[in-house]
C-alpha positions as CSV (number, residue, x, y, z in Angstrom):
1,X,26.4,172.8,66.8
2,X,27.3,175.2,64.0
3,X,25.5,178.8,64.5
4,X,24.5,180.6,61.9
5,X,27.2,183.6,62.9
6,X,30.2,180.7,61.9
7,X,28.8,179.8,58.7
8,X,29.6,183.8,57.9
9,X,32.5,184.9,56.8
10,X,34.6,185.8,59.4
11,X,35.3,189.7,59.2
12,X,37.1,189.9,62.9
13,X,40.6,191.8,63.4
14,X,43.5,189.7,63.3
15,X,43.9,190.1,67.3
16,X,40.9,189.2,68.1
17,X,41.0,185.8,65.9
18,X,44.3,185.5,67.6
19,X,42.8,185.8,71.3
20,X,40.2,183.8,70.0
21,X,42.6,181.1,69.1
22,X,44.7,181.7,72.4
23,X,41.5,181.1,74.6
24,X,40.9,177.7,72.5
25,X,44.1,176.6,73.3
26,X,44.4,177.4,77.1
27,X,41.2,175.9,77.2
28,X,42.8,172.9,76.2
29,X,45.9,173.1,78.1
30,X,43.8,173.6,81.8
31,X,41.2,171.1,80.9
32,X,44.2,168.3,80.9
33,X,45.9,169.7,83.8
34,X,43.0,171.0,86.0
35,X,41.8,167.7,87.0
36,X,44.7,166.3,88.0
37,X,45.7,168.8,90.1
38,X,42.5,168.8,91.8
39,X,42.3,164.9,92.5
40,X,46.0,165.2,93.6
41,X,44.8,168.1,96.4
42,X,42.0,166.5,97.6
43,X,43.5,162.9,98.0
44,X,46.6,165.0,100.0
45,X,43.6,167.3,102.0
46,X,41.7,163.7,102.9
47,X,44.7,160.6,102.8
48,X,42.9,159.0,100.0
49,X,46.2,157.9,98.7
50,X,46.2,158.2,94.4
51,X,42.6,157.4,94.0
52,X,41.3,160.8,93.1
53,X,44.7,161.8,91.1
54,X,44.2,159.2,88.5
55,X,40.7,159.9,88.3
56,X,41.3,163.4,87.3
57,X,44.5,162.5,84.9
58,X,41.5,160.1,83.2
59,X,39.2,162.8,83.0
60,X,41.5,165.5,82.0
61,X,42.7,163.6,79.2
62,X,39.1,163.0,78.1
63,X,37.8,166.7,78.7
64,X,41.4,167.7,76.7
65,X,41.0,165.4,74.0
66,X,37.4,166.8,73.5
67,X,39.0,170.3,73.8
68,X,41.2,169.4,70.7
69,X,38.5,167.6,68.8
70,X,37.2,171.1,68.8
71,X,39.7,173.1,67.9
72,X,40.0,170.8,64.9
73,X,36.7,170.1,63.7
74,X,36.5,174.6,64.2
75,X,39.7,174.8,62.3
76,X,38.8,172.5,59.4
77,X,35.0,174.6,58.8
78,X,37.3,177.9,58.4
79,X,40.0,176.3,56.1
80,X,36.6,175.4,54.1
81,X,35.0,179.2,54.1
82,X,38.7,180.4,53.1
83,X,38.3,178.2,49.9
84,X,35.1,178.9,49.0
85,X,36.2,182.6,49.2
């Protein structure tokens, strides 16, 4: 959901919209690589074989794509209040 603080114009240092835009992305990045990982530990702590692994490379590559639908749907609002301007 839109706020009302996006739909302003956007009057942030450049470092901070570039952390801003670093967080986004390692957002991104872990949430398709956390889940693995995890599933991959806890099949090896409890000899449940792949089971858990490929649960967590399905979900990571769902929470990831969501991640990026984000950063895109975000993105495309501020290319739109940079017109406007």
């Amino acid at each position: 959901m839109v706020g009302e603080s996006d739909k302003r114009e956007d009057d942030r240092a450049p470092m901070a919209k570039a952390m801003d835009w670093v967080a986004r992305i390692t957002t991104a990045g872990l949430s398709f690589g956390l889940p693995p990982l995890l599933g991959y530990w806890v099949d090896q702590r409890f000899g449940l074989g792949f089971l858990l692994t490929l649960l967590g490379f399905g979900f990571g590559i769902l929470a990831g794509g969501w991640q990026l639908m984000k950063i895109a749907r975000d993105a495309g609002a501020e290319d739109e209040t940079s017109e406007r301007k």
